[in-house]
C-alpha positions as a Markdown table, in Angstrom:
| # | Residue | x | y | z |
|---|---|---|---|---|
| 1 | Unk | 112.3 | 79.7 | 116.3 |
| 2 | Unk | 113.1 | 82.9 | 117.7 |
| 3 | Unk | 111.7 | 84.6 | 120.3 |
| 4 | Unk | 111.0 | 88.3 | 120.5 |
| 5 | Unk | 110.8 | 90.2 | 123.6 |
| 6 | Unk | 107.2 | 92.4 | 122.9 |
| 7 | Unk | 106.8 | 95.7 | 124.4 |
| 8 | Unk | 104.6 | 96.3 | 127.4 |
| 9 | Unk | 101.2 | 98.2 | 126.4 |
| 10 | Unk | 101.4 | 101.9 | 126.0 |
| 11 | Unk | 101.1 | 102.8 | 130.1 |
| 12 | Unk | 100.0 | 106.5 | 131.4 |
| 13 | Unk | 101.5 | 109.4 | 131.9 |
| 14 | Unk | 102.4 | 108.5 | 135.7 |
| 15 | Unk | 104.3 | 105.2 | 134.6 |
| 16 | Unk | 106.3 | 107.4 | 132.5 |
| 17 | Unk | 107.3 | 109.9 | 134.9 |
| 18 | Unk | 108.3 | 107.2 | 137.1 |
| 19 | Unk | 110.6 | 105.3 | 134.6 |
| 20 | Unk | 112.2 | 108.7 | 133.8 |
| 21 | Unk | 112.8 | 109.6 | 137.1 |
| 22 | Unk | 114.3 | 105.4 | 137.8 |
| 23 | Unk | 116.4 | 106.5 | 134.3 |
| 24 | Unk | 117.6 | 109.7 | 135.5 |
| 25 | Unk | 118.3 | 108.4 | 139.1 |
| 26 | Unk | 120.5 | 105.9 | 137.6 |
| 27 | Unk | 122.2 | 107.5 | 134.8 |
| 28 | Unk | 123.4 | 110.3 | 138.1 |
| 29 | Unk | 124.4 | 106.2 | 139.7 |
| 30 | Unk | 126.3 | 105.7 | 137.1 |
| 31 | Unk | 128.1 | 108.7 | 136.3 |
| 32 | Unk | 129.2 | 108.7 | 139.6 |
| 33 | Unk | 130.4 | 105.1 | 139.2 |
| 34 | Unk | 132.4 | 106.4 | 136.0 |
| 35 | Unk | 133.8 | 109.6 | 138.2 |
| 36 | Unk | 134.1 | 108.3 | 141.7 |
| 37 | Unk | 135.8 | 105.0 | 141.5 |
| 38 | Unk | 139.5 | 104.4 | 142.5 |
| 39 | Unk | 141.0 | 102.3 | 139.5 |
| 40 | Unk | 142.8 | 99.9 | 142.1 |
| 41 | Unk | 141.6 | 95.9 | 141.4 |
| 42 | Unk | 139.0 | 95.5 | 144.3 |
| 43 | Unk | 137.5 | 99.1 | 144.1 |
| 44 | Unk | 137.7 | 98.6 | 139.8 |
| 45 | Unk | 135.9 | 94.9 | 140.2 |
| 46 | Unk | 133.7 | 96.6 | 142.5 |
| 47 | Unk | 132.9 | 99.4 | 140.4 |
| 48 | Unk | 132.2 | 96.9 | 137.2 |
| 49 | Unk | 129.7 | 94.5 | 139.2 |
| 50 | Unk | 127.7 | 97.8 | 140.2 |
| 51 | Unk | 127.9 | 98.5 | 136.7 |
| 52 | Unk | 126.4 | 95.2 | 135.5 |
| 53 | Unk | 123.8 | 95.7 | 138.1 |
| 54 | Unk | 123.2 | 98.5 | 136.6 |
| 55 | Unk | 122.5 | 98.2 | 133.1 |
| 56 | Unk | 120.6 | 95.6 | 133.8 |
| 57 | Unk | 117.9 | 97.4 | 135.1 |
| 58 | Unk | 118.0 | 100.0 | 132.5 |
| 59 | Unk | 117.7 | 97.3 | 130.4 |
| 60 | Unk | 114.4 | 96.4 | 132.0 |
| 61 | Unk | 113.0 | 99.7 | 131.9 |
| 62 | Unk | 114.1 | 100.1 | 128.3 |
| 63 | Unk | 112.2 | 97.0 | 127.3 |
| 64 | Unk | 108.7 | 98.7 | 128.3 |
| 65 | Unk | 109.2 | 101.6 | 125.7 |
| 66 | Unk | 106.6 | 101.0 | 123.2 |
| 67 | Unk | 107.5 | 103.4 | 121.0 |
| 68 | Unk | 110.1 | 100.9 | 118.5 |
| 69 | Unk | 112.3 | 104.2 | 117.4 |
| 70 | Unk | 112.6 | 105.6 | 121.2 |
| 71 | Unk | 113.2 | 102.1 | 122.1 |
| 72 | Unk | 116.2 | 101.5 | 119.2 |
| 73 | Unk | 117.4 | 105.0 | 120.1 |
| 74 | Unk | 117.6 | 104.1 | 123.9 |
| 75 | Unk | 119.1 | 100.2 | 123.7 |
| 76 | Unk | 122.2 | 102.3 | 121.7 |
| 77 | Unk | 122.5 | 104.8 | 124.6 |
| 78 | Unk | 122.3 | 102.4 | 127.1 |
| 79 | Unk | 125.4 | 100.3 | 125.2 |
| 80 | Unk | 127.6 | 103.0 | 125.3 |
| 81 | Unk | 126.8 | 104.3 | 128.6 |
| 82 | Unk | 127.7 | 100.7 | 129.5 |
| 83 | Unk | 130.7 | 100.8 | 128.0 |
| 84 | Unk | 131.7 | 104.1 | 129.4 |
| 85 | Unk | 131.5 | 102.6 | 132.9 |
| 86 | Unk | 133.0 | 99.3 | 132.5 |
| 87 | Unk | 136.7 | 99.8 | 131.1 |
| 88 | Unk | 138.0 | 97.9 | 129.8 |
| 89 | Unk | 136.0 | 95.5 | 129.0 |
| 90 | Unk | 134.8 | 92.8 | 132.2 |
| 91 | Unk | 136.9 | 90.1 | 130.1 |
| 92 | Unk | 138.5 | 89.3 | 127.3 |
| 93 | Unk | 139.3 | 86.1 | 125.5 |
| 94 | Unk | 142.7 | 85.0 | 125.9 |
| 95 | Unk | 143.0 | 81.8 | 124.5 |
| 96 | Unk | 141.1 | 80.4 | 121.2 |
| 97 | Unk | 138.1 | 77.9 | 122.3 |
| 98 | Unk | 138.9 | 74.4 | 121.5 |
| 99 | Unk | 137.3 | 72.0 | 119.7 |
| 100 | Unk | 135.7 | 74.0 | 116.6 |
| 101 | Unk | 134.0 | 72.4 | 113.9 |
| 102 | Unk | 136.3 | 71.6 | 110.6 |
| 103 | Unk | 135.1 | 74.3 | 107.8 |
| 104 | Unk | 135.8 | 73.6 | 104.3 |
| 105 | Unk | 138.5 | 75.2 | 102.4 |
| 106 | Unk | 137.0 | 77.8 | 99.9 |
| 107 | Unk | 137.1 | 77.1 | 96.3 |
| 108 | Unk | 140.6 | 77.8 | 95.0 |
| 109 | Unk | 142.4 | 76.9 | 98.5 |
| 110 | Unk | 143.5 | 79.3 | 100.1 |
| 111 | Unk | 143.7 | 82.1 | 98.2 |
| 112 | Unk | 143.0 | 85.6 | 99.7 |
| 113 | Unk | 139.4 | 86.9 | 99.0 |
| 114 | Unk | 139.5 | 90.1 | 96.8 |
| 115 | Unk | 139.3 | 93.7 | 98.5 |
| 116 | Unk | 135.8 | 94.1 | 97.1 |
| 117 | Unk | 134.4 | 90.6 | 98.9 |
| 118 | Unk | 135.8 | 91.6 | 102.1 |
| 119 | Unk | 135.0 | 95.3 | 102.5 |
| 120 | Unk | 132.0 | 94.8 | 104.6 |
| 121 | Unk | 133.3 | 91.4 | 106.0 |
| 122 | Unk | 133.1 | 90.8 | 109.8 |
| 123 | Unk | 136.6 | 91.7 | 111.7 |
| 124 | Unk | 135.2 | 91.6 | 115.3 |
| 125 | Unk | 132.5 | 90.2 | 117.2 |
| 126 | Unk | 130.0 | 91.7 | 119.9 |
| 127 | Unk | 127.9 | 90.0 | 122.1 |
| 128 | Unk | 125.0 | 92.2 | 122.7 |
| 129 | Unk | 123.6 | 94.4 | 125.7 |
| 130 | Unk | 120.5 | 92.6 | 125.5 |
| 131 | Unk | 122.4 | 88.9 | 126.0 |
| 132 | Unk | 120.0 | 87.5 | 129.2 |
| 133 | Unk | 118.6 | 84.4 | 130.9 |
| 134 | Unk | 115.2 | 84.0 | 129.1 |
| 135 | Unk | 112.1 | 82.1 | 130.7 |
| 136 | Unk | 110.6 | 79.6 | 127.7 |
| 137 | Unk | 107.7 | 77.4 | 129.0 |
| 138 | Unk | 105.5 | 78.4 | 131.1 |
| 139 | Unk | 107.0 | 77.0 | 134.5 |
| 140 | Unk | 108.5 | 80.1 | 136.9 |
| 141 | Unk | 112.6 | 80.2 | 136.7 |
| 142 | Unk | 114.5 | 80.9 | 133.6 |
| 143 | Unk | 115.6 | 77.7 | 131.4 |
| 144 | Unk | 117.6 | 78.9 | 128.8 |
| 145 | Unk | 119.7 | 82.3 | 127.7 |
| 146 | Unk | 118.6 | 84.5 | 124.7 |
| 147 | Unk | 122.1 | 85.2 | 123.2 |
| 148 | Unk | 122.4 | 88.7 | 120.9 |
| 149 | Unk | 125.8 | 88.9 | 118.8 |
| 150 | Unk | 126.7 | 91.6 | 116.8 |
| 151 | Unk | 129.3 | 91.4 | 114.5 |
| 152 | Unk | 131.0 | 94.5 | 113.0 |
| 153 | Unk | 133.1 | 95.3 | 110.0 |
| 154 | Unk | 136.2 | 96.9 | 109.4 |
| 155 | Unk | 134.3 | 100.8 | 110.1 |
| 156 | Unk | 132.8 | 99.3 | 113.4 |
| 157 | Unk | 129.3 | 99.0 | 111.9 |
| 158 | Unk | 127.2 | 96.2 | 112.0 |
| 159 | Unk | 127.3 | 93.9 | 109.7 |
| 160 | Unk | 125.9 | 90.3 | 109.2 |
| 161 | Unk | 128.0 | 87.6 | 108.5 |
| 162 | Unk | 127.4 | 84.0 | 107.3 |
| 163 | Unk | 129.2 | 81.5 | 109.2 |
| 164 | Unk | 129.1 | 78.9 | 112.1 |
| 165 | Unk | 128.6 | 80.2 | 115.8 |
| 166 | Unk | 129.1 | 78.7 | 119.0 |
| 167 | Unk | 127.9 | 79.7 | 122.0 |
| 168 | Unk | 129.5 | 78.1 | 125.6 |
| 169 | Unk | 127.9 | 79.3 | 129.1 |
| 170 | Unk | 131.1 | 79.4 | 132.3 |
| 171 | Unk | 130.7 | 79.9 | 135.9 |
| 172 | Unk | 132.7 | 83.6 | 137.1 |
| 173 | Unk | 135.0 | 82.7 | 139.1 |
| 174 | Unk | 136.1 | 86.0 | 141.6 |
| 175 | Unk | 140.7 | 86.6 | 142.9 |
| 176 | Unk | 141.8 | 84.6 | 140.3 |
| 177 | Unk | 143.5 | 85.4 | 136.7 |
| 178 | Unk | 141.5 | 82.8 | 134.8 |
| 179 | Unk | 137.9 | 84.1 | 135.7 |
| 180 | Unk | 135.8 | 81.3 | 133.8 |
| 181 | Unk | 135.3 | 78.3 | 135.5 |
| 182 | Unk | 133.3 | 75.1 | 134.9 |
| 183 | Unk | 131.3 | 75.1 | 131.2 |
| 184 | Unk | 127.5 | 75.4 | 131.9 |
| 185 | Unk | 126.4 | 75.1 | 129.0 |
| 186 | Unk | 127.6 | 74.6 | 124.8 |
| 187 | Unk | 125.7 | 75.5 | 121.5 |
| 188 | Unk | 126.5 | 75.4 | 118.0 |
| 189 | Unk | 124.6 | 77.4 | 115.6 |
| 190 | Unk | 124.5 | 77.6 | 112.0 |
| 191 | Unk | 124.0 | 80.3 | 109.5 |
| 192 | Unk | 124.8 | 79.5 | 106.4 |
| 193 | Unk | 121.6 | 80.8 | 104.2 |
| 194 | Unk | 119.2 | 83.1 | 103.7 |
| 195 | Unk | 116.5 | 81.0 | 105.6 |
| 196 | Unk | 118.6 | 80.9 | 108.7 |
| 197 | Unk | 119.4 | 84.7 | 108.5 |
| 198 | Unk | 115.7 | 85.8 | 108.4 |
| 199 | Unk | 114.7 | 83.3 | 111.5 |
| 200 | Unk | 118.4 | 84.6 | 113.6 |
| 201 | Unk | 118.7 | 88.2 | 112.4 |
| 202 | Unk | 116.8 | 90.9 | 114.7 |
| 203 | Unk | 116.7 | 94.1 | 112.4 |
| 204 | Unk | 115.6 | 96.5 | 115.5 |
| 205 | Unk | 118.9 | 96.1 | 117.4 |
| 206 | Unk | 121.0 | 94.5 | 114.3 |
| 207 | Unk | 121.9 | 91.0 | 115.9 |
| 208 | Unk | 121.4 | 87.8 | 115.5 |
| 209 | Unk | 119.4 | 86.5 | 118.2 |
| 210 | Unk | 119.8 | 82.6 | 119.6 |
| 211 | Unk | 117.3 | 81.2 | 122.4 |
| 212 | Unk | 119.5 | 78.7 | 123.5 |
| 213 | Unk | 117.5 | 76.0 | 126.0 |
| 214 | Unk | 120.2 | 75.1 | 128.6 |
| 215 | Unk | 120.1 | 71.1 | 130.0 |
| 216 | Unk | 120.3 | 71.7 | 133.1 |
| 217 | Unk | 119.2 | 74.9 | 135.6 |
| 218 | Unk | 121.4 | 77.8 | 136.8 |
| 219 | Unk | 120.8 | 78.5 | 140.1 |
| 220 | Unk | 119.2 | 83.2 | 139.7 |
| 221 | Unk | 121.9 | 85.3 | 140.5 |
| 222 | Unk | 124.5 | 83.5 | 139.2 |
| 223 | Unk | 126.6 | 85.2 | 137.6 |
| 224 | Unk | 128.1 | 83.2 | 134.2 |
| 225 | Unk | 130.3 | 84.3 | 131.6 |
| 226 | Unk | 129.1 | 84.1 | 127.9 |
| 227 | Unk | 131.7 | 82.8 | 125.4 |
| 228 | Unk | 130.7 | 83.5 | 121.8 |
| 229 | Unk | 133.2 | 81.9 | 118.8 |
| 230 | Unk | 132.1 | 83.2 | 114.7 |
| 231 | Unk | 133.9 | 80.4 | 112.2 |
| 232 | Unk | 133.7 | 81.8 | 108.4 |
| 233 | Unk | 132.5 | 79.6 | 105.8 |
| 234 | Unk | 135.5 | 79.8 | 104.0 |
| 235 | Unk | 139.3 | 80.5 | 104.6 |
| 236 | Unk | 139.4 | 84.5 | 104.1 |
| 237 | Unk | 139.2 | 85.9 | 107.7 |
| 238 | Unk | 140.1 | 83.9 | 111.2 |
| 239 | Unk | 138.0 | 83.4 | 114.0 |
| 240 | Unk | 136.6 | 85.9 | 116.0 |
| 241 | Unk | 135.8 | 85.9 | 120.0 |
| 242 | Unk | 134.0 | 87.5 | 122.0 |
| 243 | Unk | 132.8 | 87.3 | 126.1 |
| 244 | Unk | 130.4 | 89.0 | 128.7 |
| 245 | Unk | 129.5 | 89.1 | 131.9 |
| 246 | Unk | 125.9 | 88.1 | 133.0 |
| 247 | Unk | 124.1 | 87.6 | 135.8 |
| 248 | Unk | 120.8 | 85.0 | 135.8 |
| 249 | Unk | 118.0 | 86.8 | 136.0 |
| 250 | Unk | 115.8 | 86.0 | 139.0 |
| 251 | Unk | 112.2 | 85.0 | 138.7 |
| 252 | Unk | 109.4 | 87.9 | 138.3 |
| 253 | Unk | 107.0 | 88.9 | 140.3 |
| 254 | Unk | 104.4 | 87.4 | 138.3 |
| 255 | Unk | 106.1 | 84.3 | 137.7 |
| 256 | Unk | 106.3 | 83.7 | 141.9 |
| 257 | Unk | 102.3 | 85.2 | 141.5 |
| 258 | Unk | 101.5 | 82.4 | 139.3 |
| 259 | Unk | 103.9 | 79.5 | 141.1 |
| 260 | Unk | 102.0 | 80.5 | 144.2 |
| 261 | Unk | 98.4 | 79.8 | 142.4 |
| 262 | Unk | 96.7 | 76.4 | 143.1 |
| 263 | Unk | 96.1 | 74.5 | 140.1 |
| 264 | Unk | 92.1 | 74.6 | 139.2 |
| 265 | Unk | 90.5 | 71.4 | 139.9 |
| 266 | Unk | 89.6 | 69.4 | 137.2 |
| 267 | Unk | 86.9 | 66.8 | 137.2 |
């Protein structure tokens, strides 16, 4: 089932002149992260963790927008103002991920696809601004991620794309060339019809949402690389990869409100 993050009622004026003045306040943070930063490895590491931190507070303010076409217009903003500061990109995949699942062979073997079927086809992967530790029950803490991949086509536009996804969760490591550590965590995920494209696809944003329930907790703060794989269906295009850097999100104030209520007694 997937799970849609609803926008906060419509709040007063005040609330939005605050939340304009937190957006401009941090946009000035940020340009000066863009300008000010040497591009030696401990002041660029630096700079990209402060630019993490960041976004994801714009990212919380940009959730309370009710207005949906202010709120589309400002999630695109804040992408590329994220990826304006962090460059290049916190990590990129280096090495395929093992283990993928055995796709068919398309009808015909392996015969190239004509230009026509792949115009629009997926050529790279995106894992979205949005990707975050997501709270699912009812009990304070976060217990699973809500993972947001975009995948774009040969013009850079998003696209969807039918196909097999997985999804792996590994602790940052910090001085080291390899920066993913121990797996956390491992999903596969299927699209394959038109069912499974309506539950997945978010149209607001254009990517395909997956609230993945991890089996064990991740201590907030930690911050956790997000691996994303796309297998085709068919033999036309090769795999695509994609990563991201993520911090879990600690627990809300009114999630330690409610943790710190005594149950009701019962008869």
């Amino acid at each position: 089932m997937l799970h849609r993050v609803r926008p906060a009622p419509e709040a007063g004026p005040r609330a939005h002149r605050r939340r304009a003045a937190v957006a401009a306040a941090l946009l000035a943070a940020g340009i000066g992260l863009a300008a000010g930063c040497s591009r030696g490895p401990s002041a660029s590491a630096e700079r990209d963790r402060m630019a993490v931190e960041l976004t994801d507070v714009l990212r919380r303010e940009a959730l309370q927008v009710p207005d949906e076409t202010r709120r589309e217009r400002l999630v695109t903003g804040l992408i590329q103002l994220r990826d304006l500061l962090v460059k290049p990109p916190l990590l990129k995949a280096t090495e395929p991920a093992p283990g993928g699942p055995e796709l068919p062979e398309p009808a015909g073997g392996s015969a190239p696809a004509p230009e026509w079927a792949t115009l629009f086809a997926p050529k790279s992967l995106v894992i979205g601004f949005f990707t975050r530790s997501r709270n699912f029950d009812d009990v304070p803490g976060d217990d699973g991620l809500e993972v947001r991949l975009q995948p774009l086509d040969q013009f850079g536009d998003p696209t969807k794309a039918v196909g097999s996804y997985r999804i792996e969760v590994f602790a940052y490591r910090t001085h080291t060339g390899e920066p993913r550590g121990g797996r956390l965590g491992h999903w596969f995920v299927s699209v394959l019809d038109a069912e499974t494209n309506r539950r997945y696809y978010d149209p607001v944003d254009r990517t395909y949402v997956f609230p993945l329930v991890w089996d064990r907790p991740i201590e907030p703060g930690t911050p956790v690389i997000v691996q994303a794989t796309y297998y085709p269906p068919g033999g036309f295009t090769e795999k695509l990869f994609a990563q991201r850097l993520i911090r879990i999100s600690e627990a809300s104030e009114e999630e330690a409100a409610g943790a710190e209520e005594p149950a009701p007694a019962t008869e």
